[in-house]
N, C-alpha and C positions, 0 to 999 in steps of 0.2 A: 504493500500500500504506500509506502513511504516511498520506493520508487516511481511509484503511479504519480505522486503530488508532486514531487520535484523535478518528472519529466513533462509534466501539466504547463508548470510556471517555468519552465526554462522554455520552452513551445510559444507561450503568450510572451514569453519577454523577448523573443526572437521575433516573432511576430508584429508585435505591437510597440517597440519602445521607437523605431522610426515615425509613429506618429504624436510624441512627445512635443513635438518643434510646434506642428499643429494646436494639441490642445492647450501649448501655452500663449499662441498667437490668439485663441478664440476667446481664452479666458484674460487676456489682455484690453480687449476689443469690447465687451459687453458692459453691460452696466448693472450694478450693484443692483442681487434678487434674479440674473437672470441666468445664473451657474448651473439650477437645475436643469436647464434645456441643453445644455453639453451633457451632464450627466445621461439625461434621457434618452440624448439621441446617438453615443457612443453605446450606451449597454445597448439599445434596440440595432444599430448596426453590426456590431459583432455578434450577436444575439444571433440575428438571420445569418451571416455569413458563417456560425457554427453550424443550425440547424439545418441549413443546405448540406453541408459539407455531410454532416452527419447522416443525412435522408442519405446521400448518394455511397458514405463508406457505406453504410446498411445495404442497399442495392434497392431501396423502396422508390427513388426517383433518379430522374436523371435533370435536376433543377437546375443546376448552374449552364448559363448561358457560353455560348464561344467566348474567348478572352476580348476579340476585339468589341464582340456588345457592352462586355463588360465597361470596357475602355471609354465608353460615350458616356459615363458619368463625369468624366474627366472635365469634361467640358461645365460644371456647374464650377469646382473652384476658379477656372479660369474667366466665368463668367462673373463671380467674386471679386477677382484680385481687379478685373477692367474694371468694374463699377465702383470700386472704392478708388481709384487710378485716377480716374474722372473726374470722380466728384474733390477728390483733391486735389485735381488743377484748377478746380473752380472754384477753391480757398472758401468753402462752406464751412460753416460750425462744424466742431470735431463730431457730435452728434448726429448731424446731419451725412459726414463721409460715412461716418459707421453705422448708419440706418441697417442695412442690412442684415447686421451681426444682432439687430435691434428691435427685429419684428417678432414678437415677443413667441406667439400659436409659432409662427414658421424658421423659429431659431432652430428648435431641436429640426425638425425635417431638414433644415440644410448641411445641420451637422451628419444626421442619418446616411445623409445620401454620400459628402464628404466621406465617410468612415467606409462603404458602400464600395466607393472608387477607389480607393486607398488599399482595399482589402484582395484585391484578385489573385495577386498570389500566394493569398494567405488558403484557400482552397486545396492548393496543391502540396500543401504542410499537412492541413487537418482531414482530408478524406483518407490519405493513406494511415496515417495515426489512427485515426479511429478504428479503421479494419484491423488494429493489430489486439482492440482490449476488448474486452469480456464488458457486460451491464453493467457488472461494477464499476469497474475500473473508470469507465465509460461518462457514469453519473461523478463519480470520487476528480475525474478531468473538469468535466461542465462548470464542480463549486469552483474550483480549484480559479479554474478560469476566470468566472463569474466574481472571485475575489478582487484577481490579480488587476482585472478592468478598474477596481474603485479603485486599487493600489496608482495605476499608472495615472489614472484621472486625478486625485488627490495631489500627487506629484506636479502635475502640470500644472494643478491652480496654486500651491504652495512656491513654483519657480516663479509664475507670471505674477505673484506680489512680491517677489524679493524686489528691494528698493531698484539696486541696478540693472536690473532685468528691465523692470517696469520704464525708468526713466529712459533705459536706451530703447527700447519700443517705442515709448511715448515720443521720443524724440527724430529720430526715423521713419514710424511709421506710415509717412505717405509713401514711402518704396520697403520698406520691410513687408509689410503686411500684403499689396497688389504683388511683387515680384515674388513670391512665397507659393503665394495660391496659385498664381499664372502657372510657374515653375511646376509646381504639385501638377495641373492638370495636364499640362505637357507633356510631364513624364509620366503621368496613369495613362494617357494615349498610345505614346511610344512603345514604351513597354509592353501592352496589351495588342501592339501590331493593331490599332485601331486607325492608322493614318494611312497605311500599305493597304488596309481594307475598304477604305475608303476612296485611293486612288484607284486599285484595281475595278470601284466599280464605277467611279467618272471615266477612267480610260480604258 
């Protein structure tokens, strides 16, 4: 069992500590009361990105999409990073650039979907994992898991208040934050062969 849990969180910390950069950028970005909706929408995306994985180690579905489908979520941070780009060339209240991080119902969904596109190769970790354990084992991963997401989350918003963290975001962020997310969605495209799939079907 003890191998079972420290093969769990060694899996999520492989997994998941590349999107640290992320939840300190979101938890920088929002306003006081609206933490929960990271919270929210990081446990429901990796959430599905187990459950899938999981349906398909079991052999009950074959859910997950081609990689390049996968890849056109990419295009929501990049849709992110331009529209805070924008609006901070248009020297708006800080509120106003970071509207979007700001809409209170559609915070966690952006983050969902972020986590969503972030995650494509995390499938190709957890289906083969899972075909190796037993229901136990199985269930004893999920907690395991389902810990380690508050652990990582926790983390992120504990970095994005440290003073020097905070002030050099705050001070940068009309290109920290748009060049980040662009970045992020570029490379969940590339990666996902979603740009070659796309040319192949304009040419």
């Amino acid at each position: 069992m003890t191998t079972t849990i420290l093969t769990a969180a060694a899996i999520y910390a492989a997994t998941g500590i590349d999107y640290l950069v992320i939840l300190i950028l979101l938890f920088s970005q929002i306003k006081k009361g609206q933490e929960k909706h990271i919270w929210i929408g990081k446990y429901i995306g990796t959430i599905i990105v187990i459950g899938a994985s999981l349906l398909v180690a079991l052999g009950v579905s074959n859910v997950i999409p081609q990689h390049w489908v996968i890849g056109l979520l990419g295009i929501l941070p990049i849709y992110l990073g331009i529209k805070i780009w924008i609006k901070g060339e248009e020297d708006e209240d800080e509120s106003e650039i970071l509207s979007i991080f700001s809409t209170g119902r559609q915070l966690w969904v952006s983050v969902t979907f972020i986590v969503l596109a972030s995650s494509a190769d995390d499938f190709s970790i957890y289906v083969p994992y899972f075909t190796t354990l037993n229901a136990t084992e199985i269930l004893v991963s999920i907690i395991v898991i389902l810990i380690m997401i508050g652990v990582l989350i926790y983390v992120g918003l504990r970095l994005a208040h440290l003073n020097f963290v905070s002030e050099k975001i705050e001070k940068y962020e009309r290109w920290i934050v748009p060049i980040v997310f662009i970045g992020l969605g570029i490379y969940i495209m590339f990666e996902n062969g979603t740009f070659n799939a796309l040319f192949s079907f304009l040419f």
